[in-house]
MARMARKE-18121 format. One record per residue (C-alpha): residue number from 1; residue in three letters; chain; x, y, z. Coordinates in steps of 0.05 Angstrom, whole numbers, plus 5000, padded with zeros to 4 digits. Example, Ala and Ser with C-alpha at 12.3 -4.5 7.8 and 13.67 -1.06 7.14 Angstrom:
<sites>
seq type mol u v w
1 ALA A 5246 4910 5156
2 SER A 5273 4979 5143
</sites>
This chain:
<sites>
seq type mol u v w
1 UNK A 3205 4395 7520
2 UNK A 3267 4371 7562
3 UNK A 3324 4400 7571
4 UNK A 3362 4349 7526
5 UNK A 3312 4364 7460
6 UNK A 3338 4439 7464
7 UNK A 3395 4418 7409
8 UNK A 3420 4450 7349
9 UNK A 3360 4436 7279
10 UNK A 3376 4366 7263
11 UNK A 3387 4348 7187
12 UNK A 3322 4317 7163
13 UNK A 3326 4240 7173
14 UNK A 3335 4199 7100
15 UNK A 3341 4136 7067
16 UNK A 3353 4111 7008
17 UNK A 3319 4051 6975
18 UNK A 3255 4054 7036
19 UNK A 3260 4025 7099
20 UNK A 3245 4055 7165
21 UNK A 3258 4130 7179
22 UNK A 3257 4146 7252
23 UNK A 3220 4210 7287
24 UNK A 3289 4252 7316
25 UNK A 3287 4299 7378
26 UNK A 3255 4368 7361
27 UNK A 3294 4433 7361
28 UNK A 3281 4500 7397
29 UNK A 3219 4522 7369
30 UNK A 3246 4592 7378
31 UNK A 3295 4572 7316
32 UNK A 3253 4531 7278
33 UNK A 3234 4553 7215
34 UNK A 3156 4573 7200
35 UNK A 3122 4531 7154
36 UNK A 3121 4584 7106
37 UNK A 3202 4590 7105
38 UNK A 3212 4508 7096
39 UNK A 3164 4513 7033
40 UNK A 3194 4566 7005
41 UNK A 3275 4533 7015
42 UNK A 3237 4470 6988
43 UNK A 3208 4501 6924
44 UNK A 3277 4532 6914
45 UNK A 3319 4467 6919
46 UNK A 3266 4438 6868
47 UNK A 3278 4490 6824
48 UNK A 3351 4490 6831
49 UNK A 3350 4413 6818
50 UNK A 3311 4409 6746
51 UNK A 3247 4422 6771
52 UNK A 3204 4453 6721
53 UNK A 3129 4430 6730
54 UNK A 3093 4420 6792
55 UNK A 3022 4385 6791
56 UNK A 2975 4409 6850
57 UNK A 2919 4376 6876
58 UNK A 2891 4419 6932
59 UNK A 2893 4408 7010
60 UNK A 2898 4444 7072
61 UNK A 2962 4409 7106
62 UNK A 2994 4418 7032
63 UNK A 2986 4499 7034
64 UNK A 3049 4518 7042
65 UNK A 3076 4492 6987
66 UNK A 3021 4514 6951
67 UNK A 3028 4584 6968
68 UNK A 3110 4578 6953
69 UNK A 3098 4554 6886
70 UNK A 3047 4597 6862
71 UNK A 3093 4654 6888
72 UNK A 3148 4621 6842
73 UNK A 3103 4617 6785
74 UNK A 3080 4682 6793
75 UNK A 3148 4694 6788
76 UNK A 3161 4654 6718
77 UNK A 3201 4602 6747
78 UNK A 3148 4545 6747
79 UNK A 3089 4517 6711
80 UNK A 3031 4497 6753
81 UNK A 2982 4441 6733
82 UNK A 2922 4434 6780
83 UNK A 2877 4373 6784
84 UNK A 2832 4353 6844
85 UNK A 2845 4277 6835
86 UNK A 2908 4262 6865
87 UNK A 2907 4190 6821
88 UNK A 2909 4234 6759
89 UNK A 2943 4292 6786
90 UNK A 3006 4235 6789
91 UNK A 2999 4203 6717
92 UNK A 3001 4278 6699
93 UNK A 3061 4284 6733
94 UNK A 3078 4220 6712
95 UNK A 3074 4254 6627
96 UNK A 3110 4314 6640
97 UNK A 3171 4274 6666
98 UNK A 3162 4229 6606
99 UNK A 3172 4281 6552
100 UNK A 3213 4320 6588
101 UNK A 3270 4274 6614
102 UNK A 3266 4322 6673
103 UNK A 3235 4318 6745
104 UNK A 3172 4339 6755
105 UNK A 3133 4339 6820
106 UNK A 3066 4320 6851
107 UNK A 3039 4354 6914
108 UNK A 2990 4325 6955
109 UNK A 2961 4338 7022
110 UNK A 2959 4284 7084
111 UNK A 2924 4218 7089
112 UNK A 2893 4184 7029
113 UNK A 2917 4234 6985
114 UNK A 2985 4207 6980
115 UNK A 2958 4136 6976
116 UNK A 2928 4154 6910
117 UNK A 2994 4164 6878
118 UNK A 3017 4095 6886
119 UNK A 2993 4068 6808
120 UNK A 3033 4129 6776
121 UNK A 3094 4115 6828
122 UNK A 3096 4038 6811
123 UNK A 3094 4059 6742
124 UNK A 3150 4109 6747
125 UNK A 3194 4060 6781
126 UNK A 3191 4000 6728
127 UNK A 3195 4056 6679
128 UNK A 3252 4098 6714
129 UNK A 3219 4155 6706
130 UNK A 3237 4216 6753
131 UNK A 3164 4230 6792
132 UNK A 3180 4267 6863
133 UNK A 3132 4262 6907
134 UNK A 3121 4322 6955
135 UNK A 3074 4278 7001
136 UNK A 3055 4343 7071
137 UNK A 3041 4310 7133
138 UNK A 3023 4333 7203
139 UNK A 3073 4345 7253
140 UNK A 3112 4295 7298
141 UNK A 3064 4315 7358
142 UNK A 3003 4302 7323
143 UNK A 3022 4229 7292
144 UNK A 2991 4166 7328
145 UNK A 2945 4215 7365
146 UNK A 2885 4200 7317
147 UNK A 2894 4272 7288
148 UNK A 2847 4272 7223
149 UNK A 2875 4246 7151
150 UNK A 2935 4227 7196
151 UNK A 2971 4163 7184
152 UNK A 3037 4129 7166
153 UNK A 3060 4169 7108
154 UNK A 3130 4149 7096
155 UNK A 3141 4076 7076
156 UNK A 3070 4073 7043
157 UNK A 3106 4066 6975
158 UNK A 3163 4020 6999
159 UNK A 3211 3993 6939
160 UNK A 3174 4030 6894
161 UNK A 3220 4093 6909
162 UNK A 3294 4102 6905
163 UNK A 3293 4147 6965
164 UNK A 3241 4172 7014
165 UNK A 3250 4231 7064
166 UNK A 3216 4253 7123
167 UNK A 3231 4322 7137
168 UNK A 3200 4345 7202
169 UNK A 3167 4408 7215
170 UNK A 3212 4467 7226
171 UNK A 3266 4431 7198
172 UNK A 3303 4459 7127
173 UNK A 3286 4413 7078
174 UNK A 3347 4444 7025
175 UNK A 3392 4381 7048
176 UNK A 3335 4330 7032
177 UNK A 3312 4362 6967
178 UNK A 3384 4357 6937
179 UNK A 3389 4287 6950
180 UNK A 3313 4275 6933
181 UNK A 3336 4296 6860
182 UNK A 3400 4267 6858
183 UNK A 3374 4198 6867
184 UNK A 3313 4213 6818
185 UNK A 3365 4224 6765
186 UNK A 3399 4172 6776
187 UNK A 3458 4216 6801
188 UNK A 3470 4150 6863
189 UNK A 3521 4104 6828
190 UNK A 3483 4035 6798
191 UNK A 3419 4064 6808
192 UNK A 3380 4079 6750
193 UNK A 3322 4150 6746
194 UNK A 3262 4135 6792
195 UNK A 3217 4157 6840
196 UNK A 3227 4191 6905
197 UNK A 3183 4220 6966
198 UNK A 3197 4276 7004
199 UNK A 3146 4277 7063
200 UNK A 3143 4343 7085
201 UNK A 3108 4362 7157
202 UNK A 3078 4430 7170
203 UNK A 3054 4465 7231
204 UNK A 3002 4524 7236
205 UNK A 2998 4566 7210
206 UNK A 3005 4538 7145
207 UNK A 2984 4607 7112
208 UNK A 3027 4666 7090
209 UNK A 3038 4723 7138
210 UNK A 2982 4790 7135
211 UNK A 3010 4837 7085
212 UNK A 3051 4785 7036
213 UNK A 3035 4795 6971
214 UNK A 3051 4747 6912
215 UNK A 3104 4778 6856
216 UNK A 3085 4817 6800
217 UNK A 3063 4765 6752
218 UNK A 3108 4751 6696
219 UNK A 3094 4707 6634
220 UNK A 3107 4632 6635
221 UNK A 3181 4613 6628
222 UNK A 3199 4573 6562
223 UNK A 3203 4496 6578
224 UNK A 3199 4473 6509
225 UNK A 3240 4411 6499
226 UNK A 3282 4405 6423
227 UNK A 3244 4354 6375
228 UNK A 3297 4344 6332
229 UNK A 3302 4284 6314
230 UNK A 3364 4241 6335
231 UNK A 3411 4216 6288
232 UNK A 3459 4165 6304
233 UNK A 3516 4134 6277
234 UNK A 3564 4063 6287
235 UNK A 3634 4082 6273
236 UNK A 3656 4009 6285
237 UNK A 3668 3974 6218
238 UNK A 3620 3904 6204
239 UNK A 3667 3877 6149
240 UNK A 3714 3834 6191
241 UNK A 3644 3808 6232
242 UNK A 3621 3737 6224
243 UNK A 3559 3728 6183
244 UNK A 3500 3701 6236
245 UNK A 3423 3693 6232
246 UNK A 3418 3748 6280
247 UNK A 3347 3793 6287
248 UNK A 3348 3858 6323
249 UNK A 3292 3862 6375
250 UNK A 3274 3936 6391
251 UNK A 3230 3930 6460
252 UNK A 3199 3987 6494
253 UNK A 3239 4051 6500
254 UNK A 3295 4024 6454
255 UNK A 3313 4092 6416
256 UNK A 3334 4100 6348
257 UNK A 3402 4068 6363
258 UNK A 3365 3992 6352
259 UNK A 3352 4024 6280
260 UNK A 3419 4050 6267
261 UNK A 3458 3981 6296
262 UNK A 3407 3944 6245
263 UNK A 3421 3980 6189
264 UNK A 3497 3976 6199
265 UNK A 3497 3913 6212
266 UNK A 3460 3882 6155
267 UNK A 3400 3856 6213
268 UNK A 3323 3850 6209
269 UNK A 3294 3898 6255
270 UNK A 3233 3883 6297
271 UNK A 3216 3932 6329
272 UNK A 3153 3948 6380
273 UNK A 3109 4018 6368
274 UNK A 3142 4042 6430
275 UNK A 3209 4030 6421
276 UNK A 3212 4089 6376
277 UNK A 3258 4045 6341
278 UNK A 3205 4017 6276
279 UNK A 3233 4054 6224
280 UNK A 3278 4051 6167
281 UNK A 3298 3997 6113
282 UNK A 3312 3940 6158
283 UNK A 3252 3947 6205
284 UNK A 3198 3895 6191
285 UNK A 3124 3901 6201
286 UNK A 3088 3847 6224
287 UNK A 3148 3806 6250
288 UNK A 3116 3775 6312
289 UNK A 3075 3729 6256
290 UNK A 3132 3718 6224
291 UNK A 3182 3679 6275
292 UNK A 3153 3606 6275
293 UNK A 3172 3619 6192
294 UNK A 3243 3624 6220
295 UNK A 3241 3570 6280
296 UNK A 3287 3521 6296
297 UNK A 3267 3474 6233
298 UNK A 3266 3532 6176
299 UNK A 3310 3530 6121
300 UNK A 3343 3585 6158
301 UNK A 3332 3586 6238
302 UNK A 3351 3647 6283
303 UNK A 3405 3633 6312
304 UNK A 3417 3690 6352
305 UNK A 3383 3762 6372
306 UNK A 3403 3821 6405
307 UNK A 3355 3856 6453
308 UNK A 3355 3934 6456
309 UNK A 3303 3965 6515
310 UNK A 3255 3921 6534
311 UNK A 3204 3876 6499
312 UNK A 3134 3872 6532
313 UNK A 3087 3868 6473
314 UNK A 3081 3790 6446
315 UNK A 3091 3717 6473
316 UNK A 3114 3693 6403
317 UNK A 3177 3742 6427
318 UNK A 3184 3722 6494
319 UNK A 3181 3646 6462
320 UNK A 3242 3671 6415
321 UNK A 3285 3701 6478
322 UNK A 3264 3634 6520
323 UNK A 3294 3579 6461
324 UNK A 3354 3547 6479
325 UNK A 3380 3544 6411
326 UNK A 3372 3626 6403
327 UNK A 3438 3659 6434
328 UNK A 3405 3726 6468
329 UNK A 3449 3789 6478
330 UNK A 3419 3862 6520
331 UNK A 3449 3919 6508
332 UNK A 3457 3958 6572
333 UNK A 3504 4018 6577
334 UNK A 3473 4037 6645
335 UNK A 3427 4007 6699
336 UNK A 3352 3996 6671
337 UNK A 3293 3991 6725
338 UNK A 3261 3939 6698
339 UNK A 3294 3872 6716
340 UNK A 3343 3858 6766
341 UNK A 3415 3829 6748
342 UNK A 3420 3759 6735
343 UNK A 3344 3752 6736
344 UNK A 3349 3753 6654
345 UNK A 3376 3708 6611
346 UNK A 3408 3755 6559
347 UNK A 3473 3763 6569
348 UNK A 3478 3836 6582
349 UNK A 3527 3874 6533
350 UNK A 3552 3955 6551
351 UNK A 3589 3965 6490
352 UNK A 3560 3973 6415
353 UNK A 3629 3951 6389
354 UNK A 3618 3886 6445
355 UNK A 3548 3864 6421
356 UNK A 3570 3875 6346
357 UNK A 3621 3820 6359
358 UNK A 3559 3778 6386
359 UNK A 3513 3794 6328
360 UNK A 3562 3794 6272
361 UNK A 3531 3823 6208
362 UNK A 3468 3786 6163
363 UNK A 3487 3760 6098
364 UNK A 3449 3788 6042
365 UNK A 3405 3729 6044
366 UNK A 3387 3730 6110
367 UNK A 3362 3807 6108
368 UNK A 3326 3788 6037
369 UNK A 3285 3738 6076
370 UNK A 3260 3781 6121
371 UNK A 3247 3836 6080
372 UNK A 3204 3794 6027
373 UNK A 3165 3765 6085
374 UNK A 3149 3823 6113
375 UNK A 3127 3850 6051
376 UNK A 3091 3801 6042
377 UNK A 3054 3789 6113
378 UNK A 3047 3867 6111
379 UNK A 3003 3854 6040
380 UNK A 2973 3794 6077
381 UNK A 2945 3825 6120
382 UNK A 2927 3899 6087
383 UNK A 2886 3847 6044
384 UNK A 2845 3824 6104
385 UNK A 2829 3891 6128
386 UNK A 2819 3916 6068
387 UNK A 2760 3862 6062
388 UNK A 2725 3911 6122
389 UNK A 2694 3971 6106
390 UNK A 2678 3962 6188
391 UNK A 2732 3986 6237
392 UNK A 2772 3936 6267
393 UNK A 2826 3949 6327
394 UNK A 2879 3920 6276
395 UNK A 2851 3976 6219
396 UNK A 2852 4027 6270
397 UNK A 2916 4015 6298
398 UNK A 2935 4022 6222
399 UNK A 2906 4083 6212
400 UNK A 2937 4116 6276
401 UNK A 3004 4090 6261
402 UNK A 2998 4124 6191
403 UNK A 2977 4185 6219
404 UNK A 3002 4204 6272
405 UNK A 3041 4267 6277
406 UNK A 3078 4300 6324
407 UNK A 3076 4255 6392
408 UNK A 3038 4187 6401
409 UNK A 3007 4150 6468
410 UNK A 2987 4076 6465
411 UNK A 2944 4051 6506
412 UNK A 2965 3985 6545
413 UNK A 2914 3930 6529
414 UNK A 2896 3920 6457
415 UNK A 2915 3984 6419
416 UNK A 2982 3985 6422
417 UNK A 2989 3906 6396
418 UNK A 2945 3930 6337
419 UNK A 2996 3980 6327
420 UNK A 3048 3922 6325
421 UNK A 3002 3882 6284
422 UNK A 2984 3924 6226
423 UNK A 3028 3990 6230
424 UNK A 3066 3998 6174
425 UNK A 3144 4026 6189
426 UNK A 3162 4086 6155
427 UNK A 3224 4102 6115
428 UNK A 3238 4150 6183
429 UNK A 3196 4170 6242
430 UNK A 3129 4207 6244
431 UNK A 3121 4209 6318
432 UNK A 3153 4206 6389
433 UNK A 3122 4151 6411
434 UNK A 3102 4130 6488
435 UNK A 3069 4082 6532
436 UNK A 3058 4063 6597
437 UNK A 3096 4001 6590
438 UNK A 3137 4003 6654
439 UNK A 3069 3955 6686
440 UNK A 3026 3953 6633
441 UNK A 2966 3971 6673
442 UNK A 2907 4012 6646
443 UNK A 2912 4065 6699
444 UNK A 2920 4152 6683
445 UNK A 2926 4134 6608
446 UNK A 2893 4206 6591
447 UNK A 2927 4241 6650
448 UNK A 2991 4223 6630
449 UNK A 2979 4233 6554
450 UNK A 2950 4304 6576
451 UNK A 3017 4308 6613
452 UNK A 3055 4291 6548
453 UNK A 3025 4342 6506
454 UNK A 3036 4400 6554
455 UNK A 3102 4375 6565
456 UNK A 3125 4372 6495
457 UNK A 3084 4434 6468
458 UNK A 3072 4395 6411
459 UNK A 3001 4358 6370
460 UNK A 2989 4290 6405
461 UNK A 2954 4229 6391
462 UNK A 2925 4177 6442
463 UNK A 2902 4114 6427
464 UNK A 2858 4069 6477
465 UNK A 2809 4021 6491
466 UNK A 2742 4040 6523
467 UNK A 2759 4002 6578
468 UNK A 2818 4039 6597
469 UNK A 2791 4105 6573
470 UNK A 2736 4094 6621
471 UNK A 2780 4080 6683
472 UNK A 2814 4142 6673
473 UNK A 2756 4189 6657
474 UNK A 2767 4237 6714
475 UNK A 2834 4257 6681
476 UNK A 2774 4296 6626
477 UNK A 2771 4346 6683
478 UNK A 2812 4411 6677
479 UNK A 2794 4462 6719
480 UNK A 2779 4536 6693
481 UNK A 2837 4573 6667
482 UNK A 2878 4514 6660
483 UNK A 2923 4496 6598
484 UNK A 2891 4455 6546
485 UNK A 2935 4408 6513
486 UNK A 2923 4394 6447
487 UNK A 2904 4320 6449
488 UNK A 2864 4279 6405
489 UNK A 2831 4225 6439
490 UNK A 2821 4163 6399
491 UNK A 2773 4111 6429
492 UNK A 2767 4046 6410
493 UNK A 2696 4031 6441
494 UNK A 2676 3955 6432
495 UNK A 2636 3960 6500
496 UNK A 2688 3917 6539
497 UNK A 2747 3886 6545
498 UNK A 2766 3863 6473
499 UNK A 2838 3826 6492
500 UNK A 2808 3783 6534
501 UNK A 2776 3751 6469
502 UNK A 2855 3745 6445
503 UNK A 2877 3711 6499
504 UNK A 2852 3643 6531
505 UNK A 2797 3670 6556
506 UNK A 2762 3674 6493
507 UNK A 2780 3589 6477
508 UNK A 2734 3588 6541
509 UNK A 2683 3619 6518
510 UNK A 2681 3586 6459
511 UNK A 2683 3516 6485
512 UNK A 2617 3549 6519
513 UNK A 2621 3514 6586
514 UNK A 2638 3582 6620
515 UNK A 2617 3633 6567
516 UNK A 2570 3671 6611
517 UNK A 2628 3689 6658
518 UNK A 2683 3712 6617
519 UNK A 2632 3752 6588
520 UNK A 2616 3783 6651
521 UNK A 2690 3772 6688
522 UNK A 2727 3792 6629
523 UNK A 2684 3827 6575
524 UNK A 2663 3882 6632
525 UNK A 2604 3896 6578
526 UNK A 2582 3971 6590
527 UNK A 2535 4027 6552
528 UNK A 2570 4084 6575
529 UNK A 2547 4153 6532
530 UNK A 2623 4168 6522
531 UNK A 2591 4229 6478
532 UNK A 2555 4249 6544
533 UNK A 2615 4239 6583
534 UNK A 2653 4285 6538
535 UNK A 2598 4340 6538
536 UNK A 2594 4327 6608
537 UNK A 2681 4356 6615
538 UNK A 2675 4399 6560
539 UNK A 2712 4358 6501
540 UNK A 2696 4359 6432
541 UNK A 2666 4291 6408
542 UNK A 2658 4256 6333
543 UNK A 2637 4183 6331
544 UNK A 2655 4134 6272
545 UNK A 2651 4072 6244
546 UNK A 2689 4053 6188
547 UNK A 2766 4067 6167
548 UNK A 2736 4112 6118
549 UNK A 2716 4156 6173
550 UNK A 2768 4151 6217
551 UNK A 2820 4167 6165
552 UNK A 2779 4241 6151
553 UNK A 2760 4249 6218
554 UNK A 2853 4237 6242
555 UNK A 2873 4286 6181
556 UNK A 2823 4332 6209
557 UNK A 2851 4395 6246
558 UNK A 2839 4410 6311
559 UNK A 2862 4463 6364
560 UNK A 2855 4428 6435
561 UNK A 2826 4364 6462
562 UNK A 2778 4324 6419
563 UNK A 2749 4256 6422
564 UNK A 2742 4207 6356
565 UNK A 2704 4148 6375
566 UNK A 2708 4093 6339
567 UNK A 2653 4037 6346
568 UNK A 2663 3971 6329
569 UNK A 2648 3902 6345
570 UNK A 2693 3852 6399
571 UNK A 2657 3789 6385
572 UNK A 2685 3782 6318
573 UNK A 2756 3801 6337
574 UNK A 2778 3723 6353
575 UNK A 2770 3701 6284
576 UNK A 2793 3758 6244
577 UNK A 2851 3746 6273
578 UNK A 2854 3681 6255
579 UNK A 2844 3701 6186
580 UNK A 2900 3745 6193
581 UNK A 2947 3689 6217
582 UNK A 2922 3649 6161
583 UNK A 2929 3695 6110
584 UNK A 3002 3713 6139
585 UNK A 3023 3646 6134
586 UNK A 3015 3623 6064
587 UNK A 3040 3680 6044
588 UNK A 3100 3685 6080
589 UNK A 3110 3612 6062
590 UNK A 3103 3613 5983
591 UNK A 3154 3667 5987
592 UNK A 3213 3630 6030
593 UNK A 3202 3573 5987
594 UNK A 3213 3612 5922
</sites>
């Protein structure tokens, strides 16, 4: 070391928003701090900051933060979740932040480790979800030198994070930590929640000292979050409003508020599973069959909707927000993750008392209408079910929707459209509801369900597809002595890919010149033992087929993590729901025309 790298520690070098993060001149290693004091300041900012579950996955480069925070836990001051895959380890995180509304952490050790978080850290990014990262890397001397599980550490998740750190070894990381937090909570100005990295480099020894002991243990602190539900009211009056067509579309992650503006307003509601808004008098069930009914040639057209979180379920919907004759309003009080300004054509809104000047109220009429064809679609297509002893994803997504108590995950793919299908709304809510809509993907659907339920203390429901319950097996494995949430698996197992048969995919294989290879391509047929698989992790395991026993086997008790598959059949799927829309249709249209 030169003369001029004898300096004062530097401040760890940062950046907001990724980019390039420079390696800075070392300090005296005489006043540098071990790696044991930088975990410990590191573990304290976190807990300082919100920080109140920490999801390990084991390493060697990672051990001193492993050591700090089992000392804090030890302590009382943090619950520790430990999973060997770092892929689920992150969707875990990913849950806990979900039902929280707090940070919660991941630590990893070097090398492809921290690659495996990038799924749950794209996810937490469209979803603005607060994930930190604690990424432990090897030294500054070591990097480039083909040190083992050694590589570029830093940008690996580029725009995916709102601020990465690199915080060299013997450096305080306190300075880095605060702002790591800040910018997860969307504490930076225009930025909304999000994910951040702190890249944290140790040095042997990367153990306690001889004689260090951890504290006496104390019992777990109390992270319960309320579950009251949230009431909400409009004090702005509606009588001097205009009377408009409007419909109130309740997207992803909407909150009750798209109810409440609804109801005050006079407005259909239609509202997805996981918009937590599909509830009340206004909301209407199967609404997404119902819009060509109210297109621009109907008796009476839309003529405008308002757009509360974000809709990601149906095309019929995204046909609705794309018409030209359909004024489209978003309410957005503060920055959302998911699009970027001006990329939308909504015109965004801030203000309730602003977008009820857009929507103006519905005329008595207008709400009738809906309501009656609702009713009736909803009877439409009870009827067709009804007609199937034989569970069907629309019947199960029914069945879950009914009973469900408590907290609710959906599945991306198929289950959570059956949900929109055939769920009937409630007169008020049954269930938090929540997805992984921020991509859509398949990926860490049980991990971050299994984060959910330990997150909210609370009786949770998941609904998937095989498919996707088979891509995240590995988050079945919980290590000995670790919490067991109590989760109720629900598998829809059609032995593939049933939404490719929705989509055009299955016209293909109809027409029968490529049947063969969407079969293969997009069916993914397996014969997986899922009651093997669950013996093989320990879970409890009932299979079914009919809605008969599905609806004894979901008012059943149970005490910690269960499985309820449900067979069924995919290659009928395509023209039930055809029969569906059928159905649907004449009776929606022998009631408008009453």
């Amino acid at each position: 070391m030169t003369s001029e790298d004898q300096t004062e520690p530097s401040a760890p070098a940062i950046h907001a928003f990724s980019g390039s993060v420079p390696v800075h001149a070392r300090a005296d290693p005489e006043r540098m701090l071990t790696s044991m004091a930088a975990a410990r300041i590191a573990v304290s900012g976190l807990l300082a900051g919100g920080v109140r579950y920490v999801v390990v996955s084991p390493g060697s480069r990672s051990a001193p933060m492993a050591y700090a925070l089992a000392e804090a836990s030890a302590a009382g001051r943090v619950e520790l979740l430990v999973r060997i895959d770092e892929r689920s380890a992150g969707f875990t995180a990913l849950g806990l932040a979900l039902v929280t509304g707090a940070p919660a952490a991941v630590l990893t050790t070097s090398g492809t480790a921290v690659g495996n978080l990038l799924p749950a850290v794209m996810e937490a990014n469209h979803a603005a979800v607060p994930l930190v990262v604690l990424s432990a890397d090897r030294p500054e001397e070591l990097r480039g030198t083909g040190a083992n599980q050694t590589t570029v550490q830093l940008d690996l998740f580029g725009e995916h994070v709102r601020f990465a750190v690199d915080v060299p070894a013997g450096d305080s990381p306190q300075r880095a930590v605060e702002t790591a937090l800040a910018a997860a909570t969307g504490a930076f100005e225009d930025t909304p929640p999000g994910p951040v990295q702190l890249n944290l480099a140790f040095r042997d020894p990367l153990v306690p000292e001889s004689g260090e002991r951890l504290p006496e243990q104390r019992g777990p602190g109390t992270f319960r979050i309320g579950t009251e539900p949230l009431t909400m009211s409009l004090t702005h009056t509606t009588a001097d409003l205009p009377e408009r067509r409007t419909v109130v579309l309740a997207g992803h992650d909407a909150g009750p508020v798209a109810e409440a503006f609804a109801r005050a307003h006079g407005l259909p509601l239609l509202a997805e599973p996981s918009s937590n808004s599909r509830f009340g008098p206004n909301a209407v069930g199967p609404y997404r069959l119902l819009l060509e009914h109210f297109g621009p040639d109907a008796a009476q057209p839309i003529e405008r909707a308002v757009v509360f979180g974000r809709p990601t379920l149906s095309r019929p919907v995204s046909a609705l927000l794309a018409r030209a004759d359909v004024a489209t309003a978003l309410y957005e009080p503060v920055p959302v993750a998911w699009h970027e300004p001006g990329r939308r054509r909504e015109t965004p809104v801030a203000s309730l008392t602003e977008l009820a000047e857009f929507a103006g109220r519905g005329s008595s009429a207008w709400l009738d209408a809906w309501l009656l064809a609702g009713a009736a679609a909803q009877h439409a297509v009870d009827g067709v079910l009804s007609d199937h002893d034989a569970a069907t994803g629309p019947s199960v997504g029914a069945l879950i929707w009914k009973h469900s108590r408590g907290q609710l995950v959906l599945g991306s793919s198929n289950g959570i459209r059956d949900v929109d299908l055939a769920g009937q709304p409630a007169a008020e809510p049954t269930a938090t509801v929540f997805a992984n809509r921020g991509l859509a993907g398949i990926d860490g659907t049980i991990s971050t369900a299994t984060g959910i339920a330990l997150g909210g203390h609370q009786e949770t429901t998941l609904l998937l597809g095989d498919v996707t319950f088979l891509h995240d097996a590995g988050g079945l494995l919980l290590g000995a002595g670790e919490d067991q949430p109590q989760l109720r698996i629900v598998v829809l197992n059609d032995s593939g890919g049933a939404i490719f048969n929705l989509l055009e995919h299955g016209a293909v294989a109809e027409a029968g010149g490529y049947g063969d290879a969407v079969e293969r391509l997009f069916g993914t047929p397996h014969s997986v033992d899922i009651a093997a698989l669950a013996a093989a992790y320990g879970v409890g395991h009932c299979t079914v087929s009919t809605t008969a026993g599905l609806a004894e086997a979901l008012t059943a008790p149970f005490a910690a993590r269960t499985i309820i598959e449900v067979r069924t059949d995919r290659h009928g799927l395509r023209t039930l729901h055809r029969r569906i829309r059928s159905a649907v249709s004449a009776a929606v249209a022998g009631v408008l025309a009453e």
